[in-house]
N, CA, C and O atoms as CSV, one atom per row, in Angstrom:
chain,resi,resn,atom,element,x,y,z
A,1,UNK,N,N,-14.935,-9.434,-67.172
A,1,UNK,CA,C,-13.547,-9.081,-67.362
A,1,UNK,C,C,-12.685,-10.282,-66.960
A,1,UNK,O,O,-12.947,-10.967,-65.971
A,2,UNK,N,N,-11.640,-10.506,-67.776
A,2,UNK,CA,C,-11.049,-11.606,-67.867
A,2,UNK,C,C,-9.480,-11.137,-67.317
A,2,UNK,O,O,-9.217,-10.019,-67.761
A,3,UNK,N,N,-8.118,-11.834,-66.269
A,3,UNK,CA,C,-7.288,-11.663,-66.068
A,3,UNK,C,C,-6.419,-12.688,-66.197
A,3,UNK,O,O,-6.993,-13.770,-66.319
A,4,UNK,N,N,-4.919,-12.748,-66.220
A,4,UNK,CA,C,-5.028,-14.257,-66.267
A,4,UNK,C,C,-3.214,-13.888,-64.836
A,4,UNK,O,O,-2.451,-12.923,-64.840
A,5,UNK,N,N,-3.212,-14.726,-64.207
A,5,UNK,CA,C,-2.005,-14.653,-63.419
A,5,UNK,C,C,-1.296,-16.246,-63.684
A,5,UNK,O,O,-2.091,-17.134,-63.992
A,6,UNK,N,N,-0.012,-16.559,-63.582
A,6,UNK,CA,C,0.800,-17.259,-63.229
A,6,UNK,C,C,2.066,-17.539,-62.192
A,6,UNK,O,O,3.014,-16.784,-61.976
A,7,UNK,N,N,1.829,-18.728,-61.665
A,7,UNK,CA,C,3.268,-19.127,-60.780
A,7,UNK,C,C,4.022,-20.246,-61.431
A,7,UNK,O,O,3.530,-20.513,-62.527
A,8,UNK,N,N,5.057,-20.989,-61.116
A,8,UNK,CA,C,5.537,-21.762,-61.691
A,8,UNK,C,C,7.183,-21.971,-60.823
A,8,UNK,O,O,7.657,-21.415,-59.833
A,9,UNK,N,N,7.706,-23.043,-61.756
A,9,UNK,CA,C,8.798,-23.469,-61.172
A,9,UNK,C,C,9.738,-23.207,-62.669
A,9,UNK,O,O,9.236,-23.465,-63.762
A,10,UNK,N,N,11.271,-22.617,-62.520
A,10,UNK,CA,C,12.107,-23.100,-63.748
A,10,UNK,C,C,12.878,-23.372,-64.014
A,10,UNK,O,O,13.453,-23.207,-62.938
A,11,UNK,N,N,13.879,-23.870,-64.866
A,11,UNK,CA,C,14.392,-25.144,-65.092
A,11,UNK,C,C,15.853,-24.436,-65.888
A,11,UNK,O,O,15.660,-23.740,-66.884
A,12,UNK,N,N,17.190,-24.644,-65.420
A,12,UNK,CA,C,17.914,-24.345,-65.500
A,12,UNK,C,C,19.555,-24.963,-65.224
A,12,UNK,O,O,19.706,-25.738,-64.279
A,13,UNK,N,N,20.537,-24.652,-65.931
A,13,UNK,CA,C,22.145,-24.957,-65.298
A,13,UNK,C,C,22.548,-23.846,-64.279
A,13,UNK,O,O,22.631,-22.632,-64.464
A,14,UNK,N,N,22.740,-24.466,-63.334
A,14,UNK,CA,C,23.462,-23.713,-62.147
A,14,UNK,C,C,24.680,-23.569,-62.425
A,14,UNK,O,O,25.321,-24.235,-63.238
A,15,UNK,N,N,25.206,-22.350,-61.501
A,15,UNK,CA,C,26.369,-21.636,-62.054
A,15,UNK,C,C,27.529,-22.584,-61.422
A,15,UNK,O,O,28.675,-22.207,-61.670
A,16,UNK,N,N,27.389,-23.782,-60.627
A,16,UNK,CA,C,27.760,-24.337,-59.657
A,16,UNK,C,C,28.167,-26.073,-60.540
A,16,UNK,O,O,28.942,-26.964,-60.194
A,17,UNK,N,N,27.530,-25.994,-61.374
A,17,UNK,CA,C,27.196,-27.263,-62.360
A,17,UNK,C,C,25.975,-27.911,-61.900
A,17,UNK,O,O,25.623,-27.907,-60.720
A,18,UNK,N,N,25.042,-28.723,-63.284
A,18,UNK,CA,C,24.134,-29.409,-63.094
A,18,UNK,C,C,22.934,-28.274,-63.256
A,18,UNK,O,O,23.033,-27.054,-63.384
A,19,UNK,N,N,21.907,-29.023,-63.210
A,19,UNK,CA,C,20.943,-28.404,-63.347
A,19,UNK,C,C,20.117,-28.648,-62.342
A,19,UNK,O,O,20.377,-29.554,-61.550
A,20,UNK,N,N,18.565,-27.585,-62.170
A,20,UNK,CA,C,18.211,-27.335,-60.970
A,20,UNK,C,C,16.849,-26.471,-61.401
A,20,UNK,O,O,17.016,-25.570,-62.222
A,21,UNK,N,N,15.427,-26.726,-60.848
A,21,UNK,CA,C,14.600,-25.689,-60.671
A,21,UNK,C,C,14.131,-24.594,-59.207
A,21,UNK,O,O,14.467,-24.871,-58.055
A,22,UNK,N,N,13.569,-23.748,-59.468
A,22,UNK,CA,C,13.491,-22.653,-58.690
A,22,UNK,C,C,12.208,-21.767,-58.688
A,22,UNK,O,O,12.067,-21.090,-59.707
A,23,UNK,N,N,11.423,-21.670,-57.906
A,23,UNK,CA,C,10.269,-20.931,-58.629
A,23,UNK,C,C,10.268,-19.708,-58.943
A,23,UNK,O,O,10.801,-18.706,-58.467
A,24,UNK,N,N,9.438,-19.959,-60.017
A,24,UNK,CA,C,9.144,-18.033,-61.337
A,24,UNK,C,C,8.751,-17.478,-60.306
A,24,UNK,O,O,8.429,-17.870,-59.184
A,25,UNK,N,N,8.843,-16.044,-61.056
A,25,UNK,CA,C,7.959,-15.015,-60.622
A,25,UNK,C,C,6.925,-14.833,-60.879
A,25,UNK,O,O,6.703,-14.666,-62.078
A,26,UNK,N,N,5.844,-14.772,-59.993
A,26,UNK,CA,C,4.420,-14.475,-60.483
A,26,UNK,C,C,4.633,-13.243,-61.944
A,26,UNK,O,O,5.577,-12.476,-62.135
A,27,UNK,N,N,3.476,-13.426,-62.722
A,27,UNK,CA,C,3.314,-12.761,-63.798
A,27,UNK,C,C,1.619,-12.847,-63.901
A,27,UNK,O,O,0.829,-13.756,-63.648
A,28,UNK,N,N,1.468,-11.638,-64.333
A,28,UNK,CA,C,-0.241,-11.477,-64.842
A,28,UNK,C,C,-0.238,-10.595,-66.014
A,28,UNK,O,O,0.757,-9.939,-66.322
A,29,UNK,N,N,-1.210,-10.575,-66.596
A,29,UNK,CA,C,-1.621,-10.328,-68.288
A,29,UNK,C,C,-2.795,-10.390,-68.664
A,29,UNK,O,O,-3.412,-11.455,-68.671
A,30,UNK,N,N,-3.369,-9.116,-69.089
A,30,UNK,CA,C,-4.949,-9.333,-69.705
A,30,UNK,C,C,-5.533,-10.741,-70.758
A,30,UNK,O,O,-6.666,-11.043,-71.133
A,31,UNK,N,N,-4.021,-11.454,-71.020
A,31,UNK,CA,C,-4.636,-12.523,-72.073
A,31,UNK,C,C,-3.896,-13.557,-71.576
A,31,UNK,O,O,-2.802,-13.409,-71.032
A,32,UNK,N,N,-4.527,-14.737,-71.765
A,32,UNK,CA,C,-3.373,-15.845,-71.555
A,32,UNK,C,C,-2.047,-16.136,-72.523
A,32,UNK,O,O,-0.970,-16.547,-72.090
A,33,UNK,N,N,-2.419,-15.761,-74.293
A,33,UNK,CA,C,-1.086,-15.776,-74.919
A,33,UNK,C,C,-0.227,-14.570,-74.639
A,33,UNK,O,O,0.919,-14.396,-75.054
A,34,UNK,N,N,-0.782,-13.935,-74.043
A,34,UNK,CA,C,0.542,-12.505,-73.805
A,34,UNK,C,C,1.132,-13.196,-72.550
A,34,UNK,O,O,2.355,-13.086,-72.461
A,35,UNK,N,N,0.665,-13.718,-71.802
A,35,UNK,CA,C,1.414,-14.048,-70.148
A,35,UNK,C,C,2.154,-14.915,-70.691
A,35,UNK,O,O,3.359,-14.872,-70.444
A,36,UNK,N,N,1.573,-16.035,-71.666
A,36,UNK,CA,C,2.762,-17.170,-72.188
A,36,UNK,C,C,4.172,-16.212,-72.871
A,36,UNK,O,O,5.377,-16.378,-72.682
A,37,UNK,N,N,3.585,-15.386,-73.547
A,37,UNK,CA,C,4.500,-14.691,-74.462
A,37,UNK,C,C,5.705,-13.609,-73.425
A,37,UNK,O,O,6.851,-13.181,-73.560
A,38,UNK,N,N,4.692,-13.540,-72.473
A,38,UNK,CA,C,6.313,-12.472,-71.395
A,38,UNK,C,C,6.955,-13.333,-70.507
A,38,UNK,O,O,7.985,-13.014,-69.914
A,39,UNK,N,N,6.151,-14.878,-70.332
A,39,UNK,CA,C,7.160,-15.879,-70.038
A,39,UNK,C,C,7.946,-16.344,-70.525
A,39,UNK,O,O,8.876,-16.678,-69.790
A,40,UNK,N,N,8.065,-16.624,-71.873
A,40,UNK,CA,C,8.831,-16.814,-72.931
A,40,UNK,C,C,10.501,-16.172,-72.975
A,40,UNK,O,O,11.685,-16.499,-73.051
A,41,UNK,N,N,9.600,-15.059,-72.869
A,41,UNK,CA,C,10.535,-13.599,-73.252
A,41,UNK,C,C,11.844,-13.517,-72.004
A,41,UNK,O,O,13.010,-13.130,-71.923
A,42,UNK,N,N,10.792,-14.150,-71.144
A,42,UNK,CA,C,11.642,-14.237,-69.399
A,42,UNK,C,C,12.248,-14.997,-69.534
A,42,UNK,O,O,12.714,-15.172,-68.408
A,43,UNK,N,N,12.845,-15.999,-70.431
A,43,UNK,CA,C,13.514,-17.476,-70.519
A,43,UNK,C,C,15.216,-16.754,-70.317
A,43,UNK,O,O,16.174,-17.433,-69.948
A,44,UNK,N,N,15.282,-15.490,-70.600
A,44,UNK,CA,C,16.241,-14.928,-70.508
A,44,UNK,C,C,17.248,-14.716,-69.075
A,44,UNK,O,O,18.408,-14.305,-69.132
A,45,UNK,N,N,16.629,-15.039,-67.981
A,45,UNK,CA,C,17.191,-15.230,-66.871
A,45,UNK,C,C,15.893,-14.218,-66.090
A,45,UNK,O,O,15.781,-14.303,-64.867
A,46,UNK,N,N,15.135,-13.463,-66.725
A,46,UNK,CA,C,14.488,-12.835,-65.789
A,46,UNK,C,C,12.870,-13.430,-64.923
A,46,UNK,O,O,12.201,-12.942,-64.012
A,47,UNK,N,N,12.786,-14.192,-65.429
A,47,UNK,CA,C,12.094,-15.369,-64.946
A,47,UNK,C,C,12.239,-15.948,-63.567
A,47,UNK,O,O,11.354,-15.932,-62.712
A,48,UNK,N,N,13.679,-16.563,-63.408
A,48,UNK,CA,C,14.048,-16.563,-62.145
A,48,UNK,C,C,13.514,-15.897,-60.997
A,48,UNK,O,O,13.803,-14.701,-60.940
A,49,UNK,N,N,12.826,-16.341,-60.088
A,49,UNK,CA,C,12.550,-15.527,-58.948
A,49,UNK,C,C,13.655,-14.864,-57.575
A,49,UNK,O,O,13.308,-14.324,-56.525
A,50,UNK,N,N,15.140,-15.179,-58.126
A,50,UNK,CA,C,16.009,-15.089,-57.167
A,50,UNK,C,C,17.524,-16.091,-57.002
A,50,UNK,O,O,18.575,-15.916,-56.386
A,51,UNK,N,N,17.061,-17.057,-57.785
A,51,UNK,CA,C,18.307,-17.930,-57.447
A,51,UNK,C,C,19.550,-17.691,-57.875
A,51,UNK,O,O,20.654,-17.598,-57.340
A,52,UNK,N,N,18.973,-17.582,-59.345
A,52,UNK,CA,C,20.431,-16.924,-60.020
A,52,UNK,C,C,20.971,-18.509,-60.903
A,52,UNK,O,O,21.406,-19.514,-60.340
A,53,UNK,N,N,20.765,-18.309,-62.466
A,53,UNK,CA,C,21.403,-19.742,-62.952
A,53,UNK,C,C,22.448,-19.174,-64.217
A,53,UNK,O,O,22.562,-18.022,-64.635
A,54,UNK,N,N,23.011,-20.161,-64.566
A,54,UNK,CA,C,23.576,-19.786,-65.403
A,54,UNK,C,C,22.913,-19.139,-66.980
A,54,UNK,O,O,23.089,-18.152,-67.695
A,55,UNK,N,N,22.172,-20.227,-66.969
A,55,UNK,CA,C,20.813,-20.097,-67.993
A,55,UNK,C,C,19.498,-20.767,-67.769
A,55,UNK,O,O,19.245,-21.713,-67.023
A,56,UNK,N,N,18.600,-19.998,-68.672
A,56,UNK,CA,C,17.381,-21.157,-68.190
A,56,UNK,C,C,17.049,-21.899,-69.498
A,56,UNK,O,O,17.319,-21.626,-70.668
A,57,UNK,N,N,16.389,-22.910,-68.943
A,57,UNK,CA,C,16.530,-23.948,-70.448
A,57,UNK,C,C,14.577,-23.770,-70.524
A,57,UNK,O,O,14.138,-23.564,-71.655
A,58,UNK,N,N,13.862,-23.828,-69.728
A,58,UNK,CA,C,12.371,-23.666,-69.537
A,58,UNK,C,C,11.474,-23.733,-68.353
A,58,UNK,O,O,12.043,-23.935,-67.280
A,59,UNK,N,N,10.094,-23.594,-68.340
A,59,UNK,CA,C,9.959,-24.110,-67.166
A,59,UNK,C,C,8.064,-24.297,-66.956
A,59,UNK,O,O,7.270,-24.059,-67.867
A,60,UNK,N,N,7.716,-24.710,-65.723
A,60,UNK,CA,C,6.481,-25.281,-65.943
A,60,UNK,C,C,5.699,-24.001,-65.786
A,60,UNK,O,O,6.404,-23.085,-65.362
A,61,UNK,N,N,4.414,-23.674,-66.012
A,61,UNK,CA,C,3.780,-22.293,-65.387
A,61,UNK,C,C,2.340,-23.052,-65.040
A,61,UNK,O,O,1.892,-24.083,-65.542
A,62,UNK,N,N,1.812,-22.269,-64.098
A,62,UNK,CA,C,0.817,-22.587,-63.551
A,62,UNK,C,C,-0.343,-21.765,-63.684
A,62,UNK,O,O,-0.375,-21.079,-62.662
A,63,UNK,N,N,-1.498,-21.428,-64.557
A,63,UNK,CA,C,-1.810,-20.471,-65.533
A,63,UNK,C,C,-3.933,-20.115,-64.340
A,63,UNK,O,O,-5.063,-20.600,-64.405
A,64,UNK,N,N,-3.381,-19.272,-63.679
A,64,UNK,CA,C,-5.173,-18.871,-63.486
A,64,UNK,C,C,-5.602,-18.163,-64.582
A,64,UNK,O,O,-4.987,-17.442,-65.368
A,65,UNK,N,N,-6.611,-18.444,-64.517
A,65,UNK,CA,C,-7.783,-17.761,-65.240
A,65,UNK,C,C,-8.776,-16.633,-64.583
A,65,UNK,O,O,-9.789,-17.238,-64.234
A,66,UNK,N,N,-8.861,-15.658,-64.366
A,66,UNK,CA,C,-9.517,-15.176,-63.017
A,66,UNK,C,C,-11.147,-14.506,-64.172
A,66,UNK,O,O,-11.122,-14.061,-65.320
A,67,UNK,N,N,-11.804,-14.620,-63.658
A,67,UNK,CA,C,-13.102,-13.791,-64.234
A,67,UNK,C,C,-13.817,-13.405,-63.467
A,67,UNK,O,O,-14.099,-14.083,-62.479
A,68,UNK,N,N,-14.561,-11.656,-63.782
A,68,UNK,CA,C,-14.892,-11.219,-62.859
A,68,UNK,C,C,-15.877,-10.789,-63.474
A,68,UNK,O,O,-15.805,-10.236,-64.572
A,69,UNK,N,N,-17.158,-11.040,-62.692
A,69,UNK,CA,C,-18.708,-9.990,-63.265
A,69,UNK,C,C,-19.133,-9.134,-61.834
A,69,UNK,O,O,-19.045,-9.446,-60.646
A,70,UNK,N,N,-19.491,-8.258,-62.330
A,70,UNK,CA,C,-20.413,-7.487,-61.530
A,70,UNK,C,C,-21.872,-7.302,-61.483
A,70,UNK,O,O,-22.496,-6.927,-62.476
A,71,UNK,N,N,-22.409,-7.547,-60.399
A,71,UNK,CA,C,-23.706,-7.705,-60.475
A,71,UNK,C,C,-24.236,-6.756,-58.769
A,71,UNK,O,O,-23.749,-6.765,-57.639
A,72,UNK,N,N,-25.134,-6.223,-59.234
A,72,UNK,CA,C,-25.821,-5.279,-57.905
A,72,UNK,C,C,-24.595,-4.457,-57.304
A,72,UNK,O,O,-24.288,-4.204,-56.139
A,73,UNK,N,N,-24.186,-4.232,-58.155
A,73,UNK,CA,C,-23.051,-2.981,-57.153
A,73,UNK,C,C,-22.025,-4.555,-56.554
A,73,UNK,O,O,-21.448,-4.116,-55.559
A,74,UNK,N,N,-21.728,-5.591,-56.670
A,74,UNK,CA,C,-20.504,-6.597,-55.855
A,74,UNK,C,C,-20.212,-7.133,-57.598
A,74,UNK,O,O,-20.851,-7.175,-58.649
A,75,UNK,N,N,-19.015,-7.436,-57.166
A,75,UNK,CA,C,-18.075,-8.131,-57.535
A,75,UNK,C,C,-17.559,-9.935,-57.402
A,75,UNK,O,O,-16.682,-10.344,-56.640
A,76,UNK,N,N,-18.374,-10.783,-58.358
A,76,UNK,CA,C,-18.094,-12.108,-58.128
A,76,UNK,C,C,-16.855,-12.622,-59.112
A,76,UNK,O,O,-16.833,-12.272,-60.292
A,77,UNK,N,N,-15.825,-13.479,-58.545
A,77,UNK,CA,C,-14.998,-14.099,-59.310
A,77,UNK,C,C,-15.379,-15.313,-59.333
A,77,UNK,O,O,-16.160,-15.847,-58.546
A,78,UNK,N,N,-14.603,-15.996,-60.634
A,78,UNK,CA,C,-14.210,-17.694,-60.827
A,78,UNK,C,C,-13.042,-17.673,-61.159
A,78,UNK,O,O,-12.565,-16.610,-61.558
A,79,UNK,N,N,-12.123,-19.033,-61.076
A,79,UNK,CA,C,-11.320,-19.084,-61.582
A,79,UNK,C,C,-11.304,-20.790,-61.811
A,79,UNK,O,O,-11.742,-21.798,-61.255
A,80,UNK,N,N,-10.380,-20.355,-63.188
A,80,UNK,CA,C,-9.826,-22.178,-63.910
A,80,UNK,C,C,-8.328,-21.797,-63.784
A,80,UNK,O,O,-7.753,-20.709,-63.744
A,81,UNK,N,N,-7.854,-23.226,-63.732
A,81,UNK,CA,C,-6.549,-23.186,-63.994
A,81,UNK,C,C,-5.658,-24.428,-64.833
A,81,UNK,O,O,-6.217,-25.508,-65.024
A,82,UNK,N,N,-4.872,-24.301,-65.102
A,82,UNK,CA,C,-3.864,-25.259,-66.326
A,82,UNK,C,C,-2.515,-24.655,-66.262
A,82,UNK,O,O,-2.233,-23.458,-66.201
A,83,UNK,N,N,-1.443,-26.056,-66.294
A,83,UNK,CA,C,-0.391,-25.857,-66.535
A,83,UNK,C,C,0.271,-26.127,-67.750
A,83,UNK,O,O,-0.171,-27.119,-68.329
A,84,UNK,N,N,1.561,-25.309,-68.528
A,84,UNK,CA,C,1.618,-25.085,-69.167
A,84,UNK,C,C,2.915,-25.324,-69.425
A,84,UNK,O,O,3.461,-24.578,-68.612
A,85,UNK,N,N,4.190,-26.137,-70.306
A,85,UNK,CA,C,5.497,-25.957,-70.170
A,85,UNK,C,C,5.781,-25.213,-71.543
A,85,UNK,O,O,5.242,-25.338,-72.643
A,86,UNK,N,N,6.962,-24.275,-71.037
A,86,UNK,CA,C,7.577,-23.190,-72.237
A,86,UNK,C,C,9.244,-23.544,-71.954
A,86,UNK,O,O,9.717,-23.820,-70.851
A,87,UNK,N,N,9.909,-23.470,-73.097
A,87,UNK,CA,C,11.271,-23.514,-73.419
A,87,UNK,C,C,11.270,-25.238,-73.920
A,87,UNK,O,O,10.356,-26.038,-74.115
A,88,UNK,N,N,12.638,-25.325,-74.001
A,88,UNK,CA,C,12.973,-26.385,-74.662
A,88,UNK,C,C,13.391,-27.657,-73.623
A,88,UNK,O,O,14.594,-27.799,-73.405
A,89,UNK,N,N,12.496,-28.528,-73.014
A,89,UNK,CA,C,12.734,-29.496,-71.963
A,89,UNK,C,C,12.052,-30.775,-72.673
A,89,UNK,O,O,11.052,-30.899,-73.380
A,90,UNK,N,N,13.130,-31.772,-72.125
A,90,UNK,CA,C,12.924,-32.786,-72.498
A,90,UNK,C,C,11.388,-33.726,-71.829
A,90,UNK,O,O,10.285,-33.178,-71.814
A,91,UNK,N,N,11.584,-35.036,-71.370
A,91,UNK,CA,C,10.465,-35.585,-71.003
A,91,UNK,C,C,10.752,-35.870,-69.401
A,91,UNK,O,O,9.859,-35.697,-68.571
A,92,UNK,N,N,11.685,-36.190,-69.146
A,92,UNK,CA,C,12.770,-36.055,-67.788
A,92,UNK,C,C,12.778,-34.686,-67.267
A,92,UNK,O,O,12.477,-34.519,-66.085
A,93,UNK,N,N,13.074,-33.723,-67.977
A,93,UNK,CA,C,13.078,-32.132,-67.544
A,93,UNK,C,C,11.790,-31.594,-67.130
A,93,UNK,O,O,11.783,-30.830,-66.165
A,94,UNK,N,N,10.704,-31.879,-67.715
A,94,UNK,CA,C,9.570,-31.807,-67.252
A,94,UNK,C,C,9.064,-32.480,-65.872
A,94,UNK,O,O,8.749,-31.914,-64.825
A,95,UNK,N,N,9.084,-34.039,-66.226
A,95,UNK,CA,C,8.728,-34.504,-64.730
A,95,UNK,C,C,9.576,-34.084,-63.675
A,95,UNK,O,O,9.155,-34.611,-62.646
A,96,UNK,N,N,10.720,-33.280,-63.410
A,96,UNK,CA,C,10.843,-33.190,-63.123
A,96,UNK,C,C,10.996,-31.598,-61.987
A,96,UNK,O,O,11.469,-31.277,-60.898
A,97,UNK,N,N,10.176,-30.949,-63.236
A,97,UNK,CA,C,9.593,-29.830,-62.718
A,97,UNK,C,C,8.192,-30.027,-61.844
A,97,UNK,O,O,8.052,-29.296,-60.863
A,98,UNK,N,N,7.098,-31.036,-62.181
A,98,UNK,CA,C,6.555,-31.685,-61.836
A,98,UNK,C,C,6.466,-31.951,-60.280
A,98,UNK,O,O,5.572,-31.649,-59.489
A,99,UNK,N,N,7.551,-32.546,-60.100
A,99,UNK,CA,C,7.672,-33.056,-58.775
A,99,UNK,C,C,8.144,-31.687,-58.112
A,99,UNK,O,O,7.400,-31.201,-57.260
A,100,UNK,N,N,9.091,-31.162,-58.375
A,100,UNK,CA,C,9.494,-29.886,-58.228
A,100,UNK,C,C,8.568,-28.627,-57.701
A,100,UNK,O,O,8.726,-27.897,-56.723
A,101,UNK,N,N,7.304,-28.650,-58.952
A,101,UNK,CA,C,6.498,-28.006,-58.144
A,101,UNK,C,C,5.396,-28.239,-56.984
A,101,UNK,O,O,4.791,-27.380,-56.342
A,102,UNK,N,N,5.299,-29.794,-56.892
A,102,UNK,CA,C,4.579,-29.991,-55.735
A,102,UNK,C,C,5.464,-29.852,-54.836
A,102,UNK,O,O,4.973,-29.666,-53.723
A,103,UNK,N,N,6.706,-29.869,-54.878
A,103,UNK,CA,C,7.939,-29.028,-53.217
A,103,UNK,C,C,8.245,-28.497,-53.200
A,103,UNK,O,O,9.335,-28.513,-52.628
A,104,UNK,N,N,7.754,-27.203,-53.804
A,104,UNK,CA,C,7.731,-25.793,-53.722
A,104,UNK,C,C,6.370,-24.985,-53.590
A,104,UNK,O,O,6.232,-23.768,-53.466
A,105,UNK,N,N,5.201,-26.181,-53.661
A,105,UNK,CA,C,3.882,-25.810,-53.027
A,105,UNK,C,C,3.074,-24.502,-53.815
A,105,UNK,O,O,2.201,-23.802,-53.302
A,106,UNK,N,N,3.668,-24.373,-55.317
A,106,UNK,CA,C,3.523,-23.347,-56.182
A,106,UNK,C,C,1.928,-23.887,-55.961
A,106,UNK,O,O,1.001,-23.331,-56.549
């Protein structure tokens, strides 16, 4: 059985001026294109984990893979992981989620 969870950082104009990232909300999904696809969908401000922006322009996601077999009555996992950028960010907007998410320790 396959799960897939995400964290991430995202990328937005503050209501304050300028722009600014913030980390997502965890999200999980039996598939990896459905988790991309309700991140997507989240570009709408609900993505945001709290900050509050004016809009969001995109943002990086941080994509597990979780797999689980059962064997003798227990339960073993693995996991892979890959990041992933959604919305419309430039090459600057990115690295800079980048750095962003290594100081937010996503």
């Amino acid at each position: 059985m396959k799960k897939y969870q995400s964290t991430g950082v995202v990328y937005g104009k503050l209501w304050g001026g300028g722009f600014g990232g913030y980390p997502a909300r965890k999200l999980e999904s039996k598939t990896k294109t459905g988790l991309i696809k309700k991140a997507e969908k989240m570009l709408d401000g609900s993505l945001d984990s709290g900050m509050g922006f004016e809009y969001l322009k995109g943002a990086l996601l941080s994509i597990e893979e979780i797999e689980t077999i059962r064997k003798n009555e227990k339960d073993y996992q693995r996991s892979e992981f890959e990041s992933c950028f959604i919305g419309e960010l430039d090459e600057e907007e990115q690295d800079f989620l980048i750095e962003s998410e290594i100081n937010f320790a996503i």
